[in-house]
C-alpha positions in Angstrom: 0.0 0.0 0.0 1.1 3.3 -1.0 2.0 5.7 2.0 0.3 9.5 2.1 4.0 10.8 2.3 4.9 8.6 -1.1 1.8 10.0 -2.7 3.3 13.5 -1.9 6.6 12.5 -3.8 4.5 11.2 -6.5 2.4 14.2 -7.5 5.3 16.3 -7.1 7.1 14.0 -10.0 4.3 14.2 -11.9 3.8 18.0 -11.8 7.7 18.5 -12.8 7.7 16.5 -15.5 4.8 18.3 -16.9 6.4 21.7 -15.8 9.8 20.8 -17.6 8.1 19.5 -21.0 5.0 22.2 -20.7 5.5 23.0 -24.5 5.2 19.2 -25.3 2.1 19.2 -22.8 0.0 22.3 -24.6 0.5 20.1 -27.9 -0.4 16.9 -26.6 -3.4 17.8 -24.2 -5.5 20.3 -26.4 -8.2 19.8 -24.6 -9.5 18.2 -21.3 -12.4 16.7 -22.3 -11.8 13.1 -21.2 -12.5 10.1 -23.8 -13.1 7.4 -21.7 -14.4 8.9 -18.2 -15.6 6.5 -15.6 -19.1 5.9 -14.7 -20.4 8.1 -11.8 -22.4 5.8 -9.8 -25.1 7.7 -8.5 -28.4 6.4 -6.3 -32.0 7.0 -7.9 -32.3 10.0 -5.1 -29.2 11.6 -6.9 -30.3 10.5 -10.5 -33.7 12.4 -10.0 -31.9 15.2 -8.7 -29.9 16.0 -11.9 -33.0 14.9 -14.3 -34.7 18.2 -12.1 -31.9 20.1 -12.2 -30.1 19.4 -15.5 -28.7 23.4 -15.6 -26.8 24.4 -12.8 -25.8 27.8 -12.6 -22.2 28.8 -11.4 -20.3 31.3 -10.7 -17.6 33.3 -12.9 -15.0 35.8 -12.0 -14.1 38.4 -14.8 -10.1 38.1 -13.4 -9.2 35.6 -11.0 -6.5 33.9 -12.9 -5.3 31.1 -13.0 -8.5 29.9 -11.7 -11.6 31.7 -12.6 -11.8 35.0 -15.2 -13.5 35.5 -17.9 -12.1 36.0 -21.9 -15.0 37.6 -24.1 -17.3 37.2 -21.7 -16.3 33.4 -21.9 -15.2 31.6 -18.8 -11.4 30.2 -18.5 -9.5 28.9 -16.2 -8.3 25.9 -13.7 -11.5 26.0 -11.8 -13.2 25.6 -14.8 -11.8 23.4 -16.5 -12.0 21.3 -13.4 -15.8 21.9 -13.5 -16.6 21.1 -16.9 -14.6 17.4 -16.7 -16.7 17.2 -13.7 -20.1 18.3 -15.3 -19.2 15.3 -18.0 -18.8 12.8 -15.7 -22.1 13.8 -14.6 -24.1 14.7 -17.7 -25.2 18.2 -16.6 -25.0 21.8 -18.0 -22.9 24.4 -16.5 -24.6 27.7 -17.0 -22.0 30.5 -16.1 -22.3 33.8 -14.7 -20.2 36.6 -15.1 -20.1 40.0 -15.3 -19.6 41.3 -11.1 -17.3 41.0 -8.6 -16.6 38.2 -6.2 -18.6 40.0 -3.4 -21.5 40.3 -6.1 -21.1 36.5 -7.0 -21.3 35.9 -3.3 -24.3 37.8 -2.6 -26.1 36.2 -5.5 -25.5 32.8 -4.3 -26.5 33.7 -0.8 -30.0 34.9 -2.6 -30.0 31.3 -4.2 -29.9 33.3 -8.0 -26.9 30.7 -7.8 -26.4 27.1 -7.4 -22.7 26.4 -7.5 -20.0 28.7 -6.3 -16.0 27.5 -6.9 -12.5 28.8 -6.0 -13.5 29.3 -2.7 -12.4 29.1 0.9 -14.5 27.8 3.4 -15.4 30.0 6.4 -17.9 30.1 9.6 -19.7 32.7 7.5 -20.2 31.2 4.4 -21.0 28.0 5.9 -24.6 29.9 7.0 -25.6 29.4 3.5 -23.1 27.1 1.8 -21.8 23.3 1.3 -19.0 23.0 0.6 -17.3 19.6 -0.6 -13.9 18.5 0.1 -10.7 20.6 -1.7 -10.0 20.0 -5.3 -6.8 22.2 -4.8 -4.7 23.4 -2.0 -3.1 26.8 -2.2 0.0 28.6 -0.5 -1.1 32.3 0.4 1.8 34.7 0.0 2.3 38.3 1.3 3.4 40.2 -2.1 5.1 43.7 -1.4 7.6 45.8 -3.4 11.1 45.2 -4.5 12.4 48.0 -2.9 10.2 47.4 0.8 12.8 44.5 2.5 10.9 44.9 5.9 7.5 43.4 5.6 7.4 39.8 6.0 4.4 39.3 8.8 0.9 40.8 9.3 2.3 42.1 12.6 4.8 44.6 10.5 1.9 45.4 8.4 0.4 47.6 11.5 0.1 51.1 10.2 0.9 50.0 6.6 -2.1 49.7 3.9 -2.9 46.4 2.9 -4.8 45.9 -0.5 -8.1 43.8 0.1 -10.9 42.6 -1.5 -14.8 42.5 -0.5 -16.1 39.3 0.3 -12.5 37.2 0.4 -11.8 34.7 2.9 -8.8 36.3 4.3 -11.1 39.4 5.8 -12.9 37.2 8.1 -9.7 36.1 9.4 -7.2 39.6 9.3 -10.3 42.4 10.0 -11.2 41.4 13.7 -7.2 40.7 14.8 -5.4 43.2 13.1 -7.2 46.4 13.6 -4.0 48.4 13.5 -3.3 47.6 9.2 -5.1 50.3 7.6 -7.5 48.8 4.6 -7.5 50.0 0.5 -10.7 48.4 -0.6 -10.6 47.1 -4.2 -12.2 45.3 -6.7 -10.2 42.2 -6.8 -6.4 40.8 -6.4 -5.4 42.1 -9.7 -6.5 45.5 -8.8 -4.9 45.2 -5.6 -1.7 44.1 -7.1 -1.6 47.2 -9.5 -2.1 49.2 -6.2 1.0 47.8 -4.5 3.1 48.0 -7.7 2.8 51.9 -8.3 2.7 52.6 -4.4 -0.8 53.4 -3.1 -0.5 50.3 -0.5 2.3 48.2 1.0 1.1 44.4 0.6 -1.5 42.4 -1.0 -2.3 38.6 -0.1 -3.5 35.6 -2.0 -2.7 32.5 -3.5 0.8 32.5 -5.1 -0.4 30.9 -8.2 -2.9 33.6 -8.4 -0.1 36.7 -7.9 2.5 35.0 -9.8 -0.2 34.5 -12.6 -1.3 38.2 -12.7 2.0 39.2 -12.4 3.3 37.8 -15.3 0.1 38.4 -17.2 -0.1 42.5 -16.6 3.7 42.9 -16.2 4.2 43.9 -12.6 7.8 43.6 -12.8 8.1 45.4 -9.5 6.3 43.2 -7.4 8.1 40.7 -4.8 6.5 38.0 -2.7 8.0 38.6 0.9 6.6 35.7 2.8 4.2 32.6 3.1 1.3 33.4 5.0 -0.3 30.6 7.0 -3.2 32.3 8.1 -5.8 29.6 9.0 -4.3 26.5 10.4 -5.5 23.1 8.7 -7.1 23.0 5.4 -9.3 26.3 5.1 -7.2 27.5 2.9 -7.7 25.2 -0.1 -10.2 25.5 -2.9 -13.5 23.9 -2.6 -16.7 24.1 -4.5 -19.6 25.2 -1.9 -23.4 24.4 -3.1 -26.6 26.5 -1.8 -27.5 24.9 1.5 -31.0 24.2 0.7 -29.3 21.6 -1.7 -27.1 19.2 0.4 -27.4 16.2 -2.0 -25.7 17.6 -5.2 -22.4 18.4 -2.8 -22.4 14.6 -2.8 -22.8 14.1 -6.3 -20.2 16.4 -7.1 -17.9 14.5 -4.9 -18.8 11.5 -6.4 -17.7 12.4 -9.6 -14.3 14.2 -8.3 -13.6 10.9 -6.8 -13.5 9.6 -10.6 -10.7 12.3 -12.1 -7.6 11.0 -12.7 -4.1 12.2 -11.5 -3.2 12.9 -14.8 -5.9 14.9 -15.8 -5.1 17.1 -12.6 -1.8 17.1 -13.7 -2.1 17.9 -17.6 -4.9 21.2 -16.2 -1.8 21.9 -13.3 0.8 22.2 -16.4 -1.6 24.2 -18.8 -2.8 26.7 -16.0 0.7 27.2 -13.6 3.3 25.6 -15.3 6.9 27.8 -14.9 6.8 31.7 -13.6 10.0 33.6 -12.7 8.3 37.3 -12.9 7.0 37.9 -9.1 9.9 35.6 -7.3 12.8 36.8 -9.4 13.7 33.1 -10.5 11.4 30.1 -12.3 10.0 28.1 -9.7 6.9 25.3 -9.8 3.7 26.8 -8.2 3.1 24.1 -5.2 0.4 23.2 -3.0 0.7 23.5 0.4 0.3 19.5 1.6 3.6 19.7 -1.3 5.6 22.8 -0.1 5.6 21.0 3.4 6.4 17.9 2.1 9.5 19.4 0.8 10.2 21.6 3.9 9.9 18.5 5.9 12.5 16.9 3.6 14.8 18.9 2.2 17.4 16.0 0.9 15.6 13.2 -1.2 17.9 10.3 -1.3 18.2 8.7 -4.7 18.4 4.9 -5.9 20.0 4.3 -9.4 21.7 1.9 -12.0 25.4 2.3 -11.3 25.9 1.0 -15.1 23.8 2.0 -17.5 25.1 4.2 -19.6 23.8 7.1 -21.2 21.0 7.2 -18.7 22.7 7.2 -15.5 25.9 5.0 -14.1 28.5 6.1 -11.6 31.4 7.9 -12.0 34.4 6.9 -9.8 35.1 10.6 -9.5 31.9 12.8 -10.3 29.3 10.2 -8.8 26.2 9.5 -10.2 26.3 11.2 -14.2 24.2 10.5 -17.2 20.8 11.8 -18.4 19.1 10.9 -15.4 21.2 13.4 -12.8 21.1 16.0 -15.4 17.3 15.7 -14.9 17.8 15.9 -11.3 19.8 18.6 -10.9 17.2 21.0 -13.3 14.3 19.4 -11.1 16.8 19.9 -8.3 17.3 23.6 -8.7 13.1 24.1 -9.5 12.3 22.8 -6.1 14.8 24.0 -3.7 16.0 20.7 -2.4 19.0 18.3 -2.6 18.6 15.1 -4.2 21.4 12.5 -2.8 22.3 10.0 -4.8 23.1 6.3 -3.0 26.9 4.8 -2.4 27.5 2.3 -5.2 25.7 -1.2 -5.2 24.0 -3.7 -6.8 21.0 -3.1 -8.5 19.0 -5.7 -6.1 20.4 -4.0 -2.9 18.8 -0.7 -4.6 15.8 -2.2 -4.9 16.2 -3.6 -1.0 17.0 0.2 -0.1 13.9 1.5 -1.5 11.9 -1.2 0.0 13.1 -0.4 3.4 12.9 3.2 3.1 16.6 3.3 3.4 16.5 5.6 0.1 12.8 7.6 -1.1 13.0 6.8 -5.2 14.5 5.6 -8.1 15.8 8.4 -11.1 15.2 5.5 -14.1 13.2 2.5 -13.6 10.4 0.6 -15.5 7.4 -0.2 -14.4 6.6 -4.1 -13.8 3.9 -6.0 -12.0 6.1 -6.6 -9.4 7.6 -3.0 -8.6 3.8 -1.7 -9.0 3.1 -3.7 -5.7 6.3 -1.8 -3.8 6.1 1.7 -5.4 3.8 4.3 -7.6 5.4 5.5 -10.8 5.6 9.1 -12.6 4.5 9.1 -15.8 7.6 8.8 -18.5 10.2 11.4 -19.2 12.5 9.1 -21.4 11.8 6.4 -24.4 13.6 4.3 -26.2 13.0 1.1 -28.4 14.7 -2.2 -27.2 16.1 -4.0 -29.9 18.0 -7.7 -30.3 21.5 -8.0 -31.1 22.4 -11.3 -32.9 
């Protein structure tokens, strides 16, 4: 069985090796619109819910990207797209509304002139008038500030600075009633805020890093800097969730259902499209993380590394250099994209490699293939190198 801090290690393959090949990734994936999706199996109480409710109408921001903006007046983004393979699975019509601001959105759905709202946070005051299913994404939120303003790196030095905020976000409910002393520039939504800290009308904004990395790039705010993580709920508040109108428990299960039926690699391949590289905001190209994966890596900041000491190009060891070939050069790019230290293992045999990993003496192998057998000890990435095997005679 698969261990929670393996799957970790897992997704975080499988993100970089879409983040290092993302041009390869926008020309295979054109679309997300799956082929083949698994069956939802639903009771005959959730079957005649969707035959009374075939259109269910959702929320849109105009600019929330990566998530949730809208192009034309057409929706775009990682929430939807997540929706829609959803809505597949499930048969159902998405009917999306755009046009006003979150805090508009919000208010709407409260009145029930909503069904479905998405890229949001749960909180005690939302859950008055909301369900919300489990997380479909978890976020890091970042304090973004200047270049040239070093000292800000806590909500406790924002007292007496002005921080950028929107109506209706998540974070007020938590910043408003404990931090009385930040002074408060009310705007219409992170992008607006961000364009407010860049030419100098407030000190900080916060959000999601994939959402001010994302706008950053996007509207060239080549000034901006993110100062600091920002753990402002403890637990798993701060992830993405989709929250249904109260009066309509039964389609949060429903949805979840058909979440449960979305494969890794569809995550990934709508991860790679919508995040992929950014070096605009952090001064250097990083991979957007979750949060469960950020403190993966901060709680292990060396990876040790099983590999073939004799298999030349792809990796082998070097009496002098240690481990070499294709394989480490992959490592030290995904290396240098993640922060962390990959350590490759003394010299052995292949079979005391795979003993190693077995044991959790070491935490993966660079190049291996997948077999019946190795399936049953580890989870594989999906593949970042092919080559045909051919007879010699």
């Amino acid at each position: 069985m698969t261990s929670p801090k393996n799957k970790v290690l897992l997704s975080l393959a499988v993100l970089l090796l879409c983040a290092v090949f993302l041009g390869v990734v926008f020309w295979v994936i054109p679309s997300f619109r799956a082929k083949n999706v698994e069956i939802v199996q639903l009771t005959p109480e959730e079957h005649a819910f969707l035959k009374k409710h075939p259109v269910i109408r959702v929320s849109n921001e105009m600019d929330y990207r990566p998530f949730d903006y809208a192009k034309d007046g057409k929706p775009q983004g990682y929430s939807i797209d997540y929706l829609d393979l959803v809505a597949e699975r499930l048969g159902i019509r998405l009917e999306y509304v755009n046009g006003y601001s979150w805090n508009q959105l919000l208010s709407m759905f409260e009145k029930r002139d909503l069904d479905l709202i998405h890229s949001a946070m749960e909180t005690e005051d939302r859950l008055r008038y909301t369900v919300f299913t489990r997380p479909y994404i978890n976020l890091l939120h970042v304090l973004v500030t200047r270049k040239d303003n070093s000292s800000l790196k806590t909500l406790d030095d924002l007292k007496g600075k002005t921080l950028a905020m929107s109506k209706g976000y998540a974070t007020n409910e938590y910043i408003l009633p404990r931090y009385p002393e930040i002074q408060i520039l009310w705007v219409g939504d992170t992008l607006e805020g961000l364009k407010a800290v860049a030419a100098g009308q407030a000190d900080a904004v916060i959000d999601a890093q994939s959402v001010v990395s994302y706008l950053a790039r996007e509207y060239f705010l080549t000034n901006l800097n993110i100062a600091n993580r920002i753990e402002i709920w403890q637990g798993d508040e701060q992830d993405f969730r989709m929250g249904v109108r109260s009066d309509w428990p039964l389609l949060k299960t429903i949805l979840e259902k058909a979440m449960d039926t979305v494969e890794r690699s569809e995550e990934a391949a709508l991860r790679a499209r919508w995040f992929g590289l950014d070096e605009t905001v952090t001064g250097r190209a990083e991979v957007l993380l979750t949060r469960e994966e950020q403190d993966y890596l901060d709680s292990h900041p060396v990876l040790r590394i099983a590999f073939d000491v004799d298999w030349p190009p792809v990796e082998f060891s070097d009496k002098d250099l240690g481990m070499k070939g294709i394989a480490a050069d992959y490592l030290n790019i995904m290396s240098e994209l993640l922060g962390v230290e990959f350590e490759p293992s003394r010299p052995r045999p292949w079979k005391e490699m795979l003993r190693a990993v077995e044991k959790g003496e070491l935490d993966f192998f660079s190049a291996i293939s997948p077999t019946s057998q190795r399936r049953e000890l580890m989870e594989f990435t999906d593949s970042y190198l092919s080559f045909p095997i051919v007879g010699l005679r």
